[in-house]
C-alpha positions in Angstrom: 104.7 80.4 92.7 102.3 83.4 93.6 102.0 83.1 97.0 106.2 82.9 97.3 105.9 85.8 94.9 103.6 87.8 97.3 105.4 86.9 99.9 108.5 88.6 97.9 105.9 91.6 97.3 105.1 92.4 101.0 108.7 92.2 102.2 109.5 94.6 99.8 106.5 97.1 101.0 107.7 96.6 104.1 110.9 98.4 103.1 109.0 101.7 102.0 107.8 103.9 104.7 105.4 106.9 105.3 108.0 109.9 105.8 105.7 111.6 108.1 105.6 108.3 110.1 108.4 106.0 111.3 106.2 103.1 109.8 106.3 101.4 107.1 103.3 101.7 104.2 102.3 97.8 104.5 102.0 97.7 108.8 100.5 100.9 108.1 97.7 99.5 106.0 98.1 101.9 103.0 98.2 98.5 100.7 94.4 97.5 100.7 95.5 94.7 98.1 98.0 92.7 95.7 96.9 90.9 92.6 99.3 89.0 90.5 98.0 87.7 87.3 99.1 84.5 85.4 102.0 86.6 83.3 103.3 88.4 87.0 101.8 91.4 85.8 101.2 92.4 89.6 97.9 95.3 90.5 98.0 96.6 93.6 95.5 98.9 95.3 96.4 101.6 97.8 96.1 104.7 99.7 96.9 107.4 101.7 96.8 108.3 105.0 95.0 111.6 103.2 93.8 112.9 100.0 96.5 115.7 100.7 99.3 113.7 101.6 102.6 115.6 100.5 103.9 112.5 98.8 100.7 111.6 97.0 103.1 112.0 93.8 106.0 110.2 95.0 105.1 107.1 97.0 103.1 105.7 94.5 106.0 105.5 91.9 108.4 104.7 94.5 106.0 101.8 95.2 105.7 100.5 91.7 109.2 101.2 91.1 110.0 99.0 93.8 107.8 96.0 92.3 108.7 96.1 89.4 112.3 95.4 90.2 111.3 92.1 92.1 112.6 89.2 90.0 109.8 87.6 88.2 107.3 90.3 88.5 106.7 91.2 84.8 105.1 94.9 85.7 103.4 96.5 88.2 101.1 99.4 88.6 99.7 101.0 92.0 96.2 102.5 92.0 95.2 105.1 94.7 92.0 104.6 96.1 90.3 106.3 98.9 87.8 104.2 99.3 87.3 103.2 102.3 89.1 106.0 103.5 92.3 105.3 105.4 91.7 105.5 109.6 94.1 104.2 112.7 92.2 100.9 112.9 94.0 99.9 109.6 97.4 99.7 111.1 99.0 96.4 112.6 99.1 95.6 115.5 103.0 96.1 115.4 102.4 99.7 114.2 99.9 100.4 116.8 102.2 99.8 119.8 105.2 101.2 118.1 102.9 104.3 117.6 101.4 104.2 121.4 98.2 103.6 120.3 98.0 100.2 122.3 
């Protein structure tokens, strides 16, 4: 059940994007991980692509909000973290070559 839930998690992430980049936060690799617990309470640990990112407020929420309206997810909650600190070599490879980067 956790993995098919996961799998339900990222496809959802998928569907939120960075506004400042036509990318989406997961390819991006703003989600550094996703824990779901044995009651679908579901942690996951993200970042920014900077500490001043203009929607360091929003995204977050947007992210959680998102989750949590996953069927069988019980709650969710996002925790920034800049550690390591986002760079280019995090992205896909998918986001890379949409970027030019490869």
């Amino acid at each position: 059940m956790s993995m098919e839930l996961e799998n339900k998690i990222v496809d959802m992430l998928k569907t939120i994007y960075d506004p400042e980049i036509p990318i989406d936060i997961y390819e991006l690799g703003l989600i550094y991980e996703v824990r779901i617990n044995k009651e679908n309470f579901v942690d996951i640990d993200m970042t920014l692509t900077s500490p001043n990112c203009p929607v360091a407020e929003t995204l977050p929420k947007e992210v959680e909000d998102k989750v949590k309206a996953i069927e069988d997810v019980t709650d969710a909650k996002v925790h920034i973290v800049f550690d390591p600190p986002w760079d280019k070599d995090m992205m896909s490879e998918e986001a890379k070559l949409e970027l030019g980067f490869l």
